[in-house]
Kinemage of the C-alpha trace (Angstrom):
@kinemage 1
@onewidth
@group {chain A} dominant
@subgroup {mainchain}
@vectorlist {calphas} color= white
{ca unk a 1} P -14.154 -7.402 33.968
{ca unk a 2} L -15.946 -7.935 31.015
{ca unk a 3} L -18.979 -10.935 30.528
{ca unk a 4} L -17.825 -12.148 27.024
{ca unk a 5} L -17.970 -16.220 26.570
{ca unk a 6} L -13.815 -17.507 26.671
{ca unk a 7} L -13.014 -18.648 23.481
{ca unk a 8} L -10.036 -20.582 24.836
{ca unk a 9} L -12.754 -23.642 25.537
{ca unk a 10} L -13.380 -23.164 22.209
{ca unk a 11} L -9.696 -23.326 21.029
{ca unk a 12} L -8.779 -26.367 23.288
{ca unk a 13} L -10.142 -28.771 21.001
{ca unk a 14} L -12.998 -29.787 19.054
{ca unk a 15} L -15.376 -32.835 20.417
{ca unk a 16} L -16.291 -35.452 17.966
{ca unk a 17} L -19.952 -33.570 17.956
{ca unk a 18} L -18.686 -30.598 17.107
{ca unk a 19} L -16.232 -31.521 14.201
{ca unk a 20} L -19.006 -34.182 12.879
{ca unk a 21} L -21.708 -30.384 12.316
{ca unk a 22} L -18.309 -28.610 10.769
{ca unk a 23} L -17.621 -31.412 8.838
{ca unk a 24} L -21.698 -31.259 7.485
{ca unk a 25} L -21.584 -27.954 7.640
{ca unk a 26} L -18.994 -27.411 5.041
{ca unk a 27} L -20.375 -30.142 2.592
{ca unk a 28} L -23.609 -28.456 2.735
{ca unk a 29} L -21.857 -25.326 1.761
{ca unk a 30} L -19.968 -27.400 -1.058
{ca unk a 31} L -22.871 -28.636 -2.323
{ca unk a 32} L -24.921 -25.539 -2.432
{ca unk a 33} L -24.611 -24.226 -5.738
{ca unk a 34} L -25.544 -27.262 -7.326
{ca unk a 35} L -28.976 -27.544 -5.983
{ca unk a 36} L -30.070 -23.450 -5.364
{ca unk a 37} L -30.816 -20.329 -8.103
{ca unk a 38} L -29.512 -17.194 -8.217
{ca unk a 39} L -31.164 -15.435 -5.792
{ca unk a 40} L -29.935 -18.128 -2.785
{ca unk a 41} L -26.334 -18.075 -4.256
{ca unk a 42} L -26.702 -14.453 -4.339
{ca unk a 43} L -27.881 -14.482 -0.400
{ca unk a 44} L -25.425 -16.718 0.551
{ca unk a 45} L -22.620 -14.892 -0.997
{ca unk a 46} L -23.689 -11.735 1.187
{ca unk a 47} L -23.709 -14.445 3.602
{ca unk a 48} L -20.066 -15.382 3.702
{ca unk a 49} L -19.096 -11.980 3.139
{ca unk a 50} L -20.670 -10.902 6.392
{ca unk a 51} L -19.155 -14.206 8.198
{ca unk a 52} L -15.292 -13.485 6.855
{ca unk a 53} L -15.838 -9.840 8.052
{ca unk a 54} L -16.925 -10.184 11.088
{ca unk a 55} L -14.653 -12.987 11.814
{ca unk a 56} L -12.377 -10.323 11.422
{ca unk a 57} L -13.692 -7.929 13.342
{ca unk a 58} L -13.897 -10.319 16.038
{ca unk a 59} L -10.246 -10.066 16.374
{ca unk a 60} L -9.732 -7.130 17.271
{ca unk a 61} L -12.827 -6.864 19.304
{ca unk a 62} L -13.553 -10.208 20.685
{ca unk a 63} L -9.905 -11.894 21.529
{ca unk a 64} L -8.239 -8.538 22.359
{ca unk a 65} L -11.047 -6.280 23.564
{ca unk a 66} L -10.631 -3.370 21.135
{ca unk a 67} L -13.797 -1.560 19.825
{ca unk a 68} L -13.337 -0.142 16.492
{ca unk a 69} L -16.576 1.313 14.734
{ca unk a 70} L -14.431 2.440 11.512
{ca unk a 71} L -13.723 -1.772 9.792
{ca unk a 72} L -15.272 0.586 6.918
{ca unk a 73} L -11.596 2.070 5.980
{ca unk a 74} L -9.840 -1.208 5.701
{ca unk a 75} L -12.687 -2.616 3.415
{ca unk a 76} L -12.577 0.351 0.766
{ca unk a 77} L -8.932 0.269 1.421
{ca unk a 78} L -8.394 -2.943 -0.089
{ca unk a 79} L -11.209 -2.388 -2.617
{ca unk a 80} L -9.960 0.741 -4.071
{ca unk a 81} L -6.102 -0.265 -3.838
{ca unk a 82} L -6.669 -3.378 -6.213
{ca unk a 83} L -9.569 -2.078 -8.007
{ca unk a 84} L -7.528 1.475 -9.456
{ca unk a 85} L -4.243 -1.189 -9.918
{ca unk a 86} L -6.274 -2.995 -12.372
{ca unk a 87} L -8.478 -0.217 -14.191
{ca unk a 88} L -5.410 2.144 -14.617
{ca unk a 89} L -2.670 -0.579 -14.977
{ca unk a 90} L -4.158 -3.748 -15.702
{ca unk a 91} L -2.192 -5.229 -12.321
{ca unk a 92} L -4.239 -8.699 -11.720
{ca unk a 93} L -5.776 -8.292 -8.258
{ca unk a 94} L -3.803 -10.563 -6.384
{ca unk a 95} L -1.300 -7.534 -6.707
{ca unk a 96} L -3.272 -5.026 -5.759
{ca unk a 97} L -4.335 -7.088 -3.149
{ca unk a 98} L -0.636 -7.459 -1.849
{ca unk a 99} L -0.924 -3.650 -2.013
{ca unk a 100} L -4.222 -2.798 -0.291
{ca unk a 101} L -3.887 -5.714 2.403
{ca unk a 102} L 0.080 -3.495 3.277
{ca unk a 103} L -2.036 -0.434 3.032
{ca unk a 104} L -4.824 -1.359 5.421
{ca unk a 105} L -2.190 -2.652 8.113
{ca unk a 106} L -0.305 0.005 8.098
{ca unk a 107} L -2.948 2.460 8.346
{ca unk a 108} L -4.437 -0.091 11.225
{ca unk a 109} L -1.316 0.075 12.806
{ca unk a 110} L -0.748 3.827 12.692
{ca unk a 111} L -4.657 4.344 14.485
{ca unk a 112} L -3.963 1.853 16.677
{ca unk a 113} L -0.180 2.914 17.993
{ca unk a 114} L -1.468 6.155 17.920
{ca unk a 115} L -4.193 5.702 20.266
{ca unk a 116} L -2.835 3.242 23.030
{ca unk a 117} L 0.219 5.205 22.791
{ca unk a 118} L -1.993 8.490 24.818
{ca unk a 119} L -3.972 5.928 26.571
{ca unk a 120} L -7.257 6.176 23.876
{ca unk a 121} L -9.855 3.121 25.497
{ca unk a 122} L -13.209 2.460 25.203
{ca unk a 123} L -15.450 4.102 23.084
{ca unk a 124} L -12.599 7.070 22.913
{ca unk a 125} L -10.452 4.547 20.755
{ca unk a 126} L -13.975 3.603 18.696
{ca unk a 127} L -14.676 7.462 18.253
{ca unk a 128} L -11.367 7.681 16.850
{ca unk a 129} L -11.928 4.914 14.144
{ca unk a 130} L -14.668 6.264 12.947
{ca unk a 131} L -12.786 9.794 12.263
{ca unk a 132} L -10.156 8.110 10.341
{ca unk a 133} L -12.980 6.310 8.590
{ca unk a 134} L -15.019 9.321 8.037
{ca unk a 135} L -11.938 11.420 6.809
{ca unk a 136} L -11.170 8.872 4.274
{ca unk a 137} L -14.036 9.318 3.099
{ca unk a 138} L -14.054 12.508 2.302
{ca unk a 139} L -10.040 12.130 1.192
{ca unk a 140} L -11.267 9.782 -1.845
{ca unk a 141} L -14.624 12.096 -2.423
{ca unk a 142} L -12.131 13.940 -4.017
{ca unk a 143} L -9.771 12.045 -5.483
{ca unk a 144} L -10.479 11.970 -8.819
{ca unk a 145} L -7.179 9.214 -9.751
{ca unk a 146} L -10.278 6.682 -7.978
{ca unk a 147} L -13.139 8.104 -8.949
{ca unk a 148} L -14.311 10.728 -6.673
{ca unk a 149} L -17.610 11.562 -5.870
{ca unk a 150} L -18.463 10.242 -9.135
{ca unk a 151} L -17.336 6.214 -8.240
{ca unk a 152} L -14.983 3.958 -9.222
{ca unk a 153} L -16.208 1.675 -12.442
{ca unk a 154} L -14.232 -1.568 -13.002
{ca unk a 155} L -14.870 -3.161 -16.441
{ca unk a 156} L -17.579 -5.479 -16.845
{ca unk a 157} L -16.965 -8.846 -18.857
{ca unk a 158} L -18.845 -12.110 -20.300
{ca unk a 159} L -19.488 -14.124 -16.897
{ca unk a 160} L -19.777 -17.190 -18.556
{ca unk a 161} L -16.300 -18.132 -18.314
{ca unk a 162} L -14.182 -18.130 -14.697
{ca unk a 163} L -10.657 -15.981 -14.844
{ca unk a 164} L -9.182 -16.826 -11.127
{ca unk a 165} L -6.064 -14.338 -12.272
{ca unk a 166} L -8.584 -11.731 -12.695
{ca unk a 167} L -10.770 -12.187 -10.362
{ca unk a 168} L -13.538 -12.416 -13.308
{ca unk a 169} L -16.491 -15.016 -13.419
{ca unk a 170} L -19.580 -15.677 -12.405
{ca unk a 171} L -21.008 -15.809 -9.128
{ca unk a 172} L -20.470 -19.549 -8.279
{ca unk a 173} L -16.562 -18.382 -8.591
{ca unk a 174} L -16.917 -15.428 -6.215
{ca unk a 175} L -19.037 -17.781 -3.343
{ca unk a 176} L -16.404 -20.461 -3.307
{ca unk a 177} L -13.628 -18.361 -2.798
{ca unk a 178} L -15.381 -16.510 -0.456
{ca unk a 179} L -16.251 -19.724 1.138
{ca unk a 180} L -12.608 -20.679 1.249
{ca unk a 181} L -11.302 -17.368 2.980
{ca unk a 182} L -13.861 -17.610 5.477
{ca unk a 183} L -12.677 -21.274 6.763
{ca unk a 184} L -9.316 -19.997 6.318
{ca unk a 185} L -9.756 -17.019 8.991
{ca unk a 186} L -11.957 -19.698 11.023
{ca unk a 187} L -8.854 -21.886 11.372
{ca unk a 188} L -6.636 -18.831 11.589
{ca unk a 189} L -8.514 -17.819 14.618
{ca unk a 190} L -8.688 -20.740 16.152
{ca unk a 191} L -4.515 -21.524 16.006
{ca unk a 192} L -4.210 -17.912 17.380
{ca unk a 193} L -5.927 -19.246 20.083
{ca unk a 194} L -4.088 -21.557 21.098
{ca unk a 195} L -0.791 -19.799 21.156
{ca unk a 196} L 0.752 -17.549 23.498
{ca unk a 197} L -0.350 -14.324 21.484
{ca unk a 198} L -4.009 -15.430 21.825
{ca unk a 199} L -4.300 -15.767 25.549
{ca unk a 200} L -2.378 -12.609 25.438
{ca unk a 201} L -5.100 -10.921 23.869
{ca unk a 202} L -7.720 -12.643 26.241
{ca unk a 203} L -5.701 -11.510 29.191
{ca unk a 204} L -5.440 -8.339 27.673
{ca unk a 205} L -9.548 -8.011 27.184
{ca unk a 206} L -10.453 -9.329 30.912
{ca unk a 207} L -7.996 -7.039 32.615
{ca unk a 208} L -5.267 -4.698 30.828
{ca unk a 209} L -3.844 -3.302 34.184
{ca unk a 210} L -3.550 -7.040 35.347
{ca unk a 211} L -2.068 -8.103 32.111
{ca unk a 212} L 0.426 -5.126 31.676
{ca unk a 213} L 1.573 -6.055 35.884
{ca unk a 214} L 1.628 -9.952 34.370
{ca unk a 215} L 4.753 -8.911 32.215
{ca unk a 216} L 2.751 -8.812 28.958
{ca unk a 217} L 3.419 -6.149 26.157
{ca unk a 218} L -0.091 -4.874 26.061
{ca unk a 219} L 1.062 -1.934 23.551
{ca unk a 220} L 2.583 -4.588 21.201
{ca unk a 221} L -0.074 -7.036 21.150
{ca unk a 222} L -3.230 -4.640 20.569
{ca unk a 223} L -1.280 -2.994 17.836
{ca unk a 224} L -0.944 -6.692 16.580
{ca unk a 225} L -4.373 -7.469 16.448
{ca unk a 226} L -5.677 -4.121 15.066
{ca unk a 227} L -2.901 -4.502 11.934
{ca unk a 228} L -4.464 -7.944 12.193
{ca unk a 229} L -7.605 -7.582 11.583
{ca unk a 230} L -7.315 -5.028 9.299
{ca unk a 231} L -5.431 -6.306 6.963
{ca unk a 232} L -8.068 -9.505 7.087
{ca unk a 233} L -10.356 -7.243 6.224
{ca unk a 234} L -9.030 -5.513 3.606
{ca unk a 235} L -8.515 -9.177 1.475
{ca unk a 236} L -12.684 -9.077 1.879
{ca unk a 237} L -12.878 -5.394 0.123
{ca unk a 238} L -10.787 -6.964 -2.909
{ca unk a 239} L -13.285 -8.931 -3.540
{ca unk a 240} L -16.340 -6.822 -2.728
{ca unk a 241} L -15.294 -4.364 -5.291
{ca unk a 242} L -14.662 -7.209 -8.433
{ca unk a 243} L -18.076 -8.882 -7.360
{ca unk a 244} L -19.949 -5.757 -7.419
{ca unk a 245} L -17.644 -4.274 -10.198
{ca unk a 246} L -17.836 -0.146 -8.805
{ca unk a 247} L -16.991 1.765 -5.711
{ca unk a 248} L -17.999 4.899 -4.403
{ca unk a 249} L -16.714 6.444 -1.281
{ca unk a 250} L -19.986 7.394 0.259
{ca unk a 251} L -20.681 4.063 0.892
{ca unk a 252} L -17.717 2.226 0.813
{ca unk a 253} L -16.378 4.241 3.476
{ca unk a 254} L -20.175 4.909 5.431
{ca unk a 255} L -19.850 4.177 9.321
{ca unk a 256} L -23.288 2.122 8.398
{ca unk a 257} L -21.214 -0.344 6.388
{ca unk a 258} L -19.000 -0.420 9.696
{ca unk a 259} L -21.773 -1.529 11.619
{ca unk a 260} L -23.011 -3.917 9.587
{ca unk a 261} L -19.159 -5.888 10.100
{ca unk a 262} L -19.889 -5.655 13.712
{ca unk a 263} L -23.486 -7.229 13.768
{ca unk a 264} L -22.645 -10.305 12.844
{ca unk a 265} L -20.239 -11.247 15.505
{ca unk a 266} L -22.304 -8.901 18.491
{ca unk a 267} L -25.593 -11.358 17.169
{ca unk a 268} L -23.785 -14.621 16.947
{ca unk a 269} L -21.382 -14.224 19.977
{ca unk a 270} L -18.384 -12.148 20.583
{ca unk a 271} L -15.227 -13.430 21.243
{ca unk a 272} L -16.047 -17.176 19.795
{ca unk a 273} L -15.191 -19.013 17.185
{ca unk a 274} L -18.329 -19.603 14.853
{ca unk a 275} L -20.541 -16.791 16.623
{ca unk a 276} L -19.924 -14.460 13.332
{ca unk a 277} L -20.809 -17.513 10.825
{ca unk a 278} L -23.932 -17.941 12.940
{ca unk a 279} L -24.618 -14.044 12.922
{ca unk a 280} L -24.183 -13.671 9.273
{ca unk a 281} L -26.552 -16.670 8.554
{ca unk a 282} L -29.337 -15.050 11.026
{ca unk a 283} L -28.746 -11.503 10.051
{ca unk a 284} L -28.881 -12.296 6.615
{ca unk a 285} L -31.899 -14.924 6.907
{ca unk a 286} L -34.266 -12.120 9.244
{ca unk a 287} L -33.154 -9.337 6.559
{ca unk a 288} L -34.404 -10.882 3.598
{ca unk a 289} L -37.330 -12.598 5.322
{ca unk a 290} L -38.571 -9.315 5.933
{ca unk a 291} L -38.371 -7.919 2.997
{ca unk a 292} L -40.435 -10.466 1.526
{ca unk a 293} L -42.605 -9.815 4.345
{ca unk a 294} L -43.030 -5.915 3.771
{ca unk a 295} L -43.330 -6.470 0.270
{ca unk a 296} L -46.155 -8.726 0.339
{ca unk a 297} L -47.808 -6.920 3.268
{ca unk a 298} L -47.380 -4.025 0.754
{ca unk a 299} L -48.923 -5.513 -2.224
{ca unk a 300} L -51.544 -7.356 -0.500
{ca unk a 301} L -55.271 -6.210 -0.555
{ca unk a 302} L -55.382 -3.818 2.677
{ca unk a 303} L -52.267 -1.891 0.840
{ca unk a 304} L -50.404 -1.969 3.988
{ca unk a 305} L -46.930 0.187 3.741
{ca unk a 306} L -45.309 1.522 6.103
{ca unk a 307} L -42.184 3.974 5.109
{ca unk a 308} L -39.559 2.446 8.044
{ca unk a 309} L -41.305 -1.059 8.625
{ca unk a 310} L -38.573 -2.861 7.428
{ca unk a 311} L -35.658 -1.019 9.934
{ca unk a 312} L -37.755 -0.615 12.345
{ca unk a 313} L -38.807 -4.586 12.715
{ca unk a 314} L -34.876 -4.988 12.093
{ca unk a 315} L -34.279 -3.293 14.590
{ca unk a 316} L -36.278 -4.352 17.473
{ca unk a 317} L -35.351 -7.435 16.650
{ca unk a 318} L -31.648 -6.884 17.278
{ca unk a 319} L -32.741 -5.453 20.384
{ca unk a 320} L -34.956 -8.393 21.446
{ca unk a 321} L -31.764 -10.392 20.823
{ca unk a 322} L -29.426 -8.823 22.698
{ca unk a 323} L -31.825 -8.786 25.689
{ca unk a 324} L -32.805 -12.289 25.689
{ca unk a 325} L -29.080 -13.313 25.047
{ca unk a 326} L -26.590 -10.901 25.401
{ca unk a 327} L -23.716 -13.356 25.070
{ca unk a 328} L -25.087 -14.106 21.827
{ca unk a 329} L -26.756 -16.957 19.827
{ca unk a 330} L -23.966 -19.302 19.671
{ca unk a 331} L -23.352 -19.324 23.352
{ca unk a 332} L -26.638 -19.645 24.227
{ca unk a 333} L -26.964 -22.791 21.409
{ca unk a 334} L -23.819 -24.369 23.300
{ca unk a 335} L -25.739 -24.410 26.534
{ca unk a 336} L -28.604 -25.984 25.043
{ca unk a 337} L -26.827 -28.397 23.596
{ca unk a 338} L -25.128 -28.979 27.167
{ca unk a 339} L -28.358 -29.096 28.354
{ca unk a 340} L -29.848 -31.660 26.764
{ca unk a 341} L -26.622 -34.019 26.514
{ca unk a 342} L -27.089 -33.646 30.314
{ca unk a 343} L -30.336 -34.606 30.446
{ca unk a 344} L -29.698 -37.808 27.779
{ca unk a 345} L -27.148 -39.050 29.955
{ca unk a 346} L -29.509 -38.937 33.327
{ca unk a 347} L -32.021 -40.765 31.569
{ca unk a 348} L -29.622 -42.999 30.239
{ca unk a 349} L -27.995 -43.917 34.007
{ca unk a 350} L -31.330 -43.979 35.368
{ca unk a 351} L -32.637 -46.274 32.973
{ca unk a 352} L -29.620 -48.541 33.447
{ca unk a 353} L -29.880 -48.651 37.245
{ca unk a 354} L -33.664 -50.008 36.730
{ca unk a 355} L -32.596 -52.632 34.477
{ca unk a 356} L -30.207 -53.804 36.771
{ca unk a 357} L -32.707 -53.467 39.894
């Protein structure tokens, strides 16, 4: 039995409360790029690429229970499947998007049939993700059609104009469809949830051996969400690779770029609905606030630096994190919230019972 929050409460319906912060909460993110620079759109693009992510990470992981430590493939996947499409053929993304998205599920769905077919769990099934990860890796290391070694290079063009079919523009373009796709798999995940598949998976993550004696196809439905959430995640590494415009296997394919999907979701709160927006927003806020941080500690008059400060102060932070709140920040801003409606409405009844004494 596992302690993650049930995202079912979180499916059954949004309160007035919470659909009055969404609804804020997406006009803010409207609005942004009319009232920040460069650098903030910049941060808040790495933002919503870390939110879409691990909202599909969270999938696999936090509705069904699956760990995979190898998201990397399905990213470069998608990125090298619609990037080589358009350098060698001039195919408009959205094609080789169709392409890498098929690629990445299949490819999901081969690891993950192939595993819960011998009975691979646990961190057995996450070792195994990162080998088909890692092999990939070294598969398109030499692969000269996409590169190699030597990266993938996709032809840079005058930003000053926005080509949707193309998937060429500036910035601004990139953040609001990235803005777009990530409350697209938000209310993806959240109709999952409320259909028979989704408390499937959560039936599946609590118990397997109780779900498989329940009558449920636990072999169909983890395959499901692996393909799932791979081929979500493979739409994200279309647009990684025409945002930053090259590719190169060594880190496209790096288990460190796998962990980085899984942070968000682990920080924010596994298995719910806006955990990974939450994550990505913290994540992203405590790693550039501490680069600023060691920079200026750097350049300041005691000529403080540290080789490692900056992981290492990650780091423990994570860890102080996940100690203090293991469920994860959202969870733990849900209670709070409980918390003080709770105590509103006792001072509330208390102060109408001494108005009517």
């Amino acid at each position: 039995m596992t302690t993650l929050p049930a995202p079912a409460k979180a499916a059954a319906g949004l309160p007035l409360r919470s659909r009055i912060g969404l609804g804020l909460f997406v006009a803010a993110m409207l609005a942004a790029p009319f009232f920040v620079g460069d650098y903030v759109l910049s941060v808040l693009i790495i933002v919503l690429f870390s939110a879409y992510l691990g909202q599909a990470w969270n999938i696999m992981m936090g509705f069904a229970g699956q760990l995979s430590i190898g998201h990397a493939l399905y990213v470069g996947l998608g990125a090298y499947a619609s990037a080589a499409l358009f350098v060698h053929f001039g195919l408009p993304p959205w094609i080789g998007m169709l392409v890498g998205v098929a690629l990445a599920t299949l490819v999901g769905s081969a690891i993950g049939a192939l595993g819960f077919r011998f009975g691979v769990q646990g961190v057995y099934f996450a070792l195994l993700t990162i080998a088909f990860a890692e092999f990939t890796r070294v598969l398109f290391d030499h692969f000269d059609w996409v590169g190699g070694s030597g990266g993938l290079f996709l032809p840079v063009t005058n930003r000053g104009g926005n080509d949707l079919v193309n998937l060429r523009g500036s910035p601004v373009m990139f953040y609001y469809l990235l803005l777009a796709m990530t409350l697209g798999v938000l209310a993806l995940c959240r109709a999952l949830l409320r259909r028979r598949i989704g408390y499937y998976w959560l039936a599946i993550r609590e118990d397997q051996d109780a779900a498989q004696a329940a009558g449920i196809d636990v072999f169909r439905c983890k395959v499901l969400a692996v393909a799932l959430s791979a081929g979500l995640t493979a739409v994200a590494g279309v647009l990684q690779a025409f945002y930053n415009n090259n590719l190169y296997p060594e880190t496209t394919f790096a288990t460190g770029r796998s962990v980085e999907i899984m942070l968000a979701p682990i920080i924010g709160g596994l298995g719910t609905l806006f955990g990974p927006v939450l994550g990505a927003f913290a994540l992203t806020a405590l790693g550039e606030g501490l680069t600023t941080l060691v920079g200026r500690l750097a350049e300041s008059g005691y000529g403080l630096h540290l080789d490692g400060l900056k992981p290492f102060l990650y780091g423990l932070t994570l860890v102080l994190i996940i100690a203090m709140q293991p469920t994860g920040l959202w969870p733990w801003l849900c209670r709070l919230g409980a918390s003080l409606s709770g105590r509103n409405r006792r001072r509330r009844a208390v102060a109408g019972t001494e108005r009517r004494a």
